[in-house]
N, C-alpha and C positions, 0 to 999 in steps of 0.2 A: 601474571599469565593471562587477566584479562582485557588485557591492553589490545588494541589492534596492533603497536608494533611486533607486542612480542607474539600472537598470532601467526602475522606476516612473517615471522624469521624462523619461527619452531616448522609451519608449512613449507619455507622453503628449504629449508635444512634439509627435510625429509625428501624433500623433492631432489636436492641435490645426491642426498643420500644413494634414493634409489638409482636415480641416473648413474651416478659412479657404480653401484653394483651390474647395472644393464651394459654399461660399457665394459666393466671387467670382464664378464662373462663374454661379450663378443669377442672382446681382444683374446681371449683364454680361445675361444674357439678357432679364431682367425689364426692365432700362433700353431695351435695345434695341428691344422690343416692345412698348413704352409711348412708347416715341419714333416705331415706325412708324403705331401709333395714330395720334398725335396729329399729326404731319406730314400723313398720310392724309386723315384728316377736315378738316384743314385745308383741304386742295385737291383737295375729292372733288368739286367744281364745277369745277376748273379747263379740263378738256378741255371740258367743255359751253359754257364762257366762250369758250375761243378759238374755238370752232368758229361762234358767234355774231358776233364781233368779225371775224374775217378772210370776207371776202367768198365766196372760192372755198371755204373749209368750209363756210361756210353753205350754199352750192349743191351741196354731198354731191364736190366736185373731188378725186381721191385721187391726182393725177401728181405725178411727182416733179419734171419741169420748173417747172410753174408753183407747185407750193409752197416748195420750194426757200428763193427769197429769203426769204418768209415766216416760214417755220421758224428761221432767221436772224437776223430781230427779234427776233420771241420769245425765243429762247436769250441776245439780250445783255439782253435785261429781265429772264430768266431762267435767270441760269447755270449752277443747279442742275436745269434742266430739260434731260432729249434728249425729242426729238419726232416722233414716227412716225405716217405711212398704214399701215394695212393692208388689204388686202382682207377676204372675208367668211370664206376661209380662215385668214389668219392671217400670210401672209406681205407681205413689206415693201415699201413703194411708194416713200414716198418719205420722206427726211430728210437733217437737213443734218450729216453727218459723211461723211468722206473712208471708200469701201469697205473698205478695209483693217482701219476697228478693228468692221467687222460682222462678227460669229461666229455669229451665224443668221440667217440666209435667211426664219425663219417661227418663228411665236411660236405657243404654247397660247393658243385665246379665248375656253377655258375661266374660265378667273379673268378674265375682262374680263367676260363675259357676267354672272360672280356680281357683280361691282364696279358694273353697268350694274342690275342687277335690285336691289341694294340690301343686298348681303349685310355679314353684322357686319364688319367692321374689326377689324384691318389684312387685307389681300386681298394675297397676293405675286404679282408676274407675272416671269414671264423675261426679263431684261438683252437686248435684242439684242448689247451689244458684248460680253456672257460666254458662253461656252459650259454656263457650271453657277452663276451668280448668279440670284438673284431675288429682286427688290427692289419697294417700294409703286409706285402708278403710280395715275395717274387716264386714265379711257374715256370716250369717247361716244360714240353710232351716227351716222355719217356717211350724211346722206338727198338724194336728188337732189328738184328740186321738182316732181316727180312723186311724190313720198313715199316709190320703192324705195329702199331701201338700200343703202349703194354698199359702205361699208366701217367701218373706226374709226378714228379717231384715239385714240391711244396715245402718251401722257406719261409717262417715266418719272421720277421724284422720286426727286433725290439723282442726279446720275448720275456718269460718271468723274473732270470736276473738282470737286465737292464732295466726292466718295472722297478724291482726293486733299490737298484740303484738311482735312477730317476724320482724315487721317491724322497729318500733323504736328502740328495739338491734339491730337489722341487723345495721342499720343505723348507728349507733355508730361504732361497728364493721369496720364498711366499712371505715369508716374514717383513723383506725386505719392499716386497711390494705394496704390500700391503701398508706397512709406514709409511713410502711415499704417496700412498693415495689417500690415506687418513689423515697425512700433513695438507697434498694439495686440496683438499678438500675442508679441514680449516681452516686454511689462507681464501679461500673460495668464499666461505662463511661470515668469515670478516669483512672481506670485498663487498657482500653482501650485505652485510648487514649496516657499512657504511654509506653505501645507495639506496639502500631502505629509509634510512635514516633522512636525507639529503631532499630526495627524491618523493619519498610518499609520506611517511608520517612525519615532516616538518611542515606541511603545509597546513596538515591537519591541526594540529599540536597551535598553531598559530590562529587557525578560527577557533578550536577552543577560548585560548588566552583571549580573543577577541571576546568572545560568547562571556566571559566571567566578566570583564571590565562592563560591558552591558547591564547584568545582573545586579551588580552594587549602583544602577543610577536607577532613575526614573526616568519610563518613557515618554519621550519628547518624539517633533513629527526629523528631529534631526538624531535622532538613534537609529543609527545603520551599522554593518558591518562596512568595515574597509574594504573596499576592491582591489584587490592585486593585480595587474596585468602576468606576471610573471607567472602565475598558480596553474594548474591545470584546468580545461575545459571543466571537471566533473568539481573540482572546489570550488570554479569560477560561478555554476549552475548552482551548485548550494549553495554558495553566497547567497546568489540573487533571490531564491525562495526564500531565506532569511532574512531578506530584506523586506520582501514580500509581505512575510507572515509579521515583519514587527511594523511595517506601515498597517494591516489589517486591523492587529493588536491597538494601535494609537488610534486608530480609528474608532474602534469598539470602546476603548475605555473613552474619547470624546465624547461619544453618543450618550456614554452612561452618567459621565457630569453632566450630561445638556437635560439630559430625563432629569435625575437628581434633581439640579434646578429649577426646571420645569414642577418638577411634584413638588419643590418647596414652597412656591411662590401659590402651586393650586393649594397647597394644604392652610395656607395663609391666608387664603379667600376662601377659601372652608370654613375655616374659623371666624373669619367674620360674619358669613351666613349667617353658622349657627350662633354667633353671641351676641345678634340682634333679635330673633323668638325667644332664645333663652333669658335676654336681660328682661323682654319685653313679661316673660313671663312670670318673671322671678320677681319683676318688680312691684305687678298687678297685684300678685297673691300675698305678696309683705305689705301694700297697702291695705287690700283687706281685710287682713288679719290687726292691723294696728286699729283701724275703726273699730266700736262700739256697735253691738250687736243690731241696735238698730237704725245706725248709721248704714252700715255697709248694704253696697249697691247691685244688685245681679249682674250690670253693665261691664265691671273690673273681671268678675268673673269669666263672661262671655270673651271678653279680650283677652284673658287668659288663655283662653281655648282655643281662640284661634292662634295664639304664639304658638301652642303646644300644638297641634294641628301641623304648622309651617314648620314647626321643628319633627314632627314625623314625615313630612313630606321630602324635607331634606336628607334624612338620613336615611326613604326608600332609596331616592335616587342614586344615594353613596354605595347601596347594596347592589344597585341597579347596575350600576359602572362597573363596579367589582369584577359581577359577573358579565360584565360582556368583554373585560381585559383578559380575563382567564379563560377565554372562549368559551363558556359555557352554556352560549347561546346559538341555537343557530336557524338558518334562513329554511322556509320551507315557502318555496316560491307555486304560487297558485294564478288561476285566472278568476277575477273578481268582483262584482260592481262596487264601486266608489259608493254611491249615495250612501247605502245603509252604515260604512264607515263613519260618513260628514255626521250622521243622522243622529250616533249615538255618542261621538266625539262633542257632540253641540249641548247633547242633553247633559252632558257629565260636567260641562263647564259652564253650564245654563244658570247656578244658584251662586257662584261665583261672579260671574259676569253683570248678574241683578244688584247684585250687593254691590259694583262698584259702575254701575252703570257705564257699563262699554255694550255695547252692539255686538252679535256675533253675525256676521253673512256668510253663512256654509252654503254658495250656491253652487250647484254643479247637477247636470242633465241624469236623468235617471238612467240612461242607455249606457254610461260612458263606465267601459270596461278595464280595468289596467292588470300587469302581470306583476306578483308584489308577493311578498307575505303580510296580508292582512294583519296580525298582530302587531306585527313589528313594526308598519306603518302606523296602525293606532299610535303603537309608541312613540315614534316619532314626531306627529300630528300634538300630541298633547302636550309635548315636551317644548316646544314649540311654542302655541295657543298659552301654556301656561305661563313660560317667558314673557309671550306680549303682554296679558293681563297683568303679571306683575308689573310692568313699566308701561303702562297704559294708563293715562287721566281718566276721571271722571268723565263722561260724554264723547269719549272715545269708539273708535269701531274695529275690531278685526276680522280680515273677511278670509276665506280658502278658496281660488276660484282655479280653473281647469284652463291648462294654455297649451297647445298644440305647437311644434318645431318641427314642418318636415316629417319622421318615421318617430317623433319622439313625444310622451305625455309630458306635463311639468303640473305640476300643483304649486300654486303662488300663495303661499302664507303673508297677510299684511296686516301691516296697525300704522298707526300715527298717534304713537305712542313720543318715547323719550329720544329713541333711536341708538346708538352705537357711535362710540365716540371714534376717533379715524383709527388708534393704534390697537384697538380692539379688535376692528375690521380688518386690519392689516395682518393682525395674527390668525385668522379664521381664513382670507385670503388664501395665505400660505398654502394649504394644501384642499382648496375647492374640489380635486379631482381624488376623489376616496377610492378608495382597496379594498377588497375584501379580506388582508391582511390587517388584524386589529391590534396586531403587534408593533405598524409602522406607528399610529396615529401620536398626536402629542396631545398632551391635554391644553384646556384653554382659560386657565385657571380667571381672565379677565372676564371671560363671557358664563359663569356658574357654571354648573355642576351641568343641568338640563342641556346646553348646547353639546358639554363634552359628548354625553349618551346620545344627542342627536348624531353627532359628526360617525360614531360608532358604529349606531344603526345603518346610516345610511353604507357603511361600508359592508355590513353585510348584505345589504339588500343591494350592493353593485350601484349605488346610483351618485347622482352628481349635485351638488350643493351651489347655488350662485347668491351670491346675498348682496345687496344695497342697501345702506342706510345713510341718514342723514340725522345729526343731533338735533334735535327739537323737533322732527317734520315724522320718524316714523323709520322702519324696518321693511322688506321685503325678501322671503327668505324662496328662493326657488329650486323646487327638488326634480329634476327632471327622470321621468319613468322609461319604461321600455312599453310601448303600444304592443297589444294584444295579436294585431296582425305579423308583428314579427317574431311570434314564437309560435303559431300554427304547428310548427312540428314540434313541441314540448307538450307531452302526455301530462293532463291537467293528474 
């Protein structure tokens, strides 16, 4: 029953149902008013007749004594007649039925007077033996021979024994009828239920079957449903969303092997990261240890420390990435001087820089104002600067200097360091133009950990990355800003 076919055939069943009873009932009415017609007109004369034929009607007589007998003949010549006096009011003089089956006293003569003037047909008048029937009827004005008016005579057509008798045919009738409407009405159902079948749920039934054969494969960019031209516009439409939605699907699940891959190849230069401080350190501290108390050197020691150092540095940065994948980071854009950034960016990597003797040139004008989050830019500055100095020679230099485009700031990070070998550069290429979506980005597992969190940063701070390098000669990493004058109207 919770099938859409069987839905579609129990709804229309009912629909046909009722339909057949709304027709019944009109035909029942239309038969009935095309039989009082025709009864009607039949013996639209008849009260004019009798009132001709019986002596005391003719002479306008309305007692109920001396018509009585009268009324009597009449009814065995005609037993589907009752036959009444009325006065000019309307109520009952005289007639031949026992008081008992009179339920009014006085009839409307209204519809007698329309009946008498010649009105269309059928005309109903009120049953004296009912309280709430009305049924056809023939009038005439009852005139004494003086010409006044005395009363009516009032025939009712059809009266309680032809009711009665009309009931047990009817009766029969009905049965008969009623079986053939209950037959054409399952042949109907059938008919129906065959173009249900044909028609609407075989179409459906068949992208199902389609929808299952899908389900036992794996998606490929060539899992489609079949197109039908034959099918209807509305199957034809969900087709095509289903095609729609399993191209999406192929799409999404691409994406998630290319991340996948992507995260396995980063996780694999993760690991070599970290299992150059960790050998470096594991291996200082087992030399120490194997020397003689006063053999061993402070030096093994201090090399230790700097492993162990390098290997906390890497795993902030892992913390670091983390949270800026999961968005838990976010841009708080201000208006700012540059210098005091340069200033203390220089000093944090000043005892670094000594020890491997590179040059740091953080030059940039004390006035020059840029629209940024301060933090965030630190972060990325340092993330940066600490990259060069890891690939940076001895007597090396890396400089930060401020370059102006038109409406636009750029801070130019450089060294003449190791440089970036071309398919490094090619993967960092790929997406130079950042989002504030950190959802989109890919990691870049060639270039560390520090570039991925720069590539990041910059997308939240809205900005743009260009880089050139050259193997052997050096890096240029250029971050271009938003100049102060074009955000005048952003409330600092």
């Amino acid at each position: 029953m919770n099938s859409l076919f069987n839905r579609i055939v129990l709804s229309a069943s009912i629909a046909v149902f009722v339909l057949f009873m709304g027709l019944w009932q009109w035909f029942s009415a239309n038969h009935q008013y095309n039989q009082n017609q025709i009864q009607q007109s039949l013996h639209r004369e008849l009260a004019t007749h009798m009132g001709h034929i019986n002596p005391l009607l003719s002479q306008g007589v309305t007692s109920d004594a001396a018509l009585k007998e009268a009324f009597h003949d009449f009814m065995l010549l005609g037993p589907s007649f009752e036959i009444y006096t009325l006065d000019l009011q309307g109520k009952l003089i005289a007639f031949d039925a026992p008081k008992s089956v009179i339920k009014r006293q006085q009839v409307d003569i209204a519809p007698l007077q329309q009946f008498i003037n010649g009105a269309k047909l059928p005309v109903l008048g009120q049953d004296p033996r009912s309280p709430t029937t009305e049924k056809i009827f023939s009038a005439a004005n009852l005139v004494d021979p003086r010409g006044v008016k005395t009363g009516y005579l009032y025939v009712i057509i059809g009266g309680q024994e032809f009711d009665a008798w009309q009931a047990v045919v009817a009766q029969h009738q009905h049965l008969n009828q009623w079986g053939a409407g209950l037959s054409v009405t399952i042949l109907f159902a059938l008919a129906l239920f065959v173009v249900l079948l044909k028609y609407f749920t075989a179409p459906i039934s068949q992208l199902a079957h389609d929808m299952n054969q899908l389900s036992g494969h794996s998606l490929t960019q060539d899992s489609l449903l079949k197109t039908r031209p034959q099918a209807s516009k509305e199957i034809l439409g969900l087709t095509t969303n289903i095609n729609q939605l399993l191209s999406q699907v192929h799409q999404q699940h691409l994406a998630i092997a290319k991340q996948q891959a992507e995260r396995h190849d980063f996780m694999l230069h993760l690991s070599h990261d970290l299992k150059t401080p960790l050998t470096t350190l594991q291996g200082y501290i087992d030399t120490w240890l194997l020397l003689a108390e006063h053999e061993r050197d402070a030096s093994l020691i201090e090399v230790a420390a700097r492993a162990g150092l390098q290997l906390q540095q890497l795993l902030n940065q892992m913390l670091q990435l983390e949270a800026l994948e999961n968005g838990q980071v976010t841009a708080t854009m201000q208006h700012f001087a540059l210098a005091p950034i340069l200033d203390e960016l220089r000093q944090y990597f000043l005892p670094r820089a000594k020890a491997q003797v590179v040059e740091l040139a953080f030059e940039v004008d004390e006035n020059v104002a840029i629209y940024s989050d301060p933090l965030l830019l630190f972060r990325v500055l340092s993330n940066l600067v600490d990259n060069a100095i890891r690939y940076t020679p001895n007597g090396g230099k890396i400089s930060i200097n401020v370059e102006y485009s038109g409406d636009r700031v750029g801070l130019l990070v450089s060294d003449n360091g190791s440089g970036i070998h071309k398919h490094e550069l090619q993967a960092l290429k790929q997406h130079t133009q950042v989002s504030t979506n950190t959802q989109q980005y890919q990691q870049l597992p060639q270039l560390g950990v520090g570039l991925s969190i720069v590539r990041q940063l910059l997308g939240l701070l809205n900005c743009n990355l260009q880089v050139q390098s050259t193997p052997g000669k050096g890096s240029h990493f250029k971050i271009e800003l938003a100049s102060p004058a074009l955000n005048e109207s952003i409330s600092l």
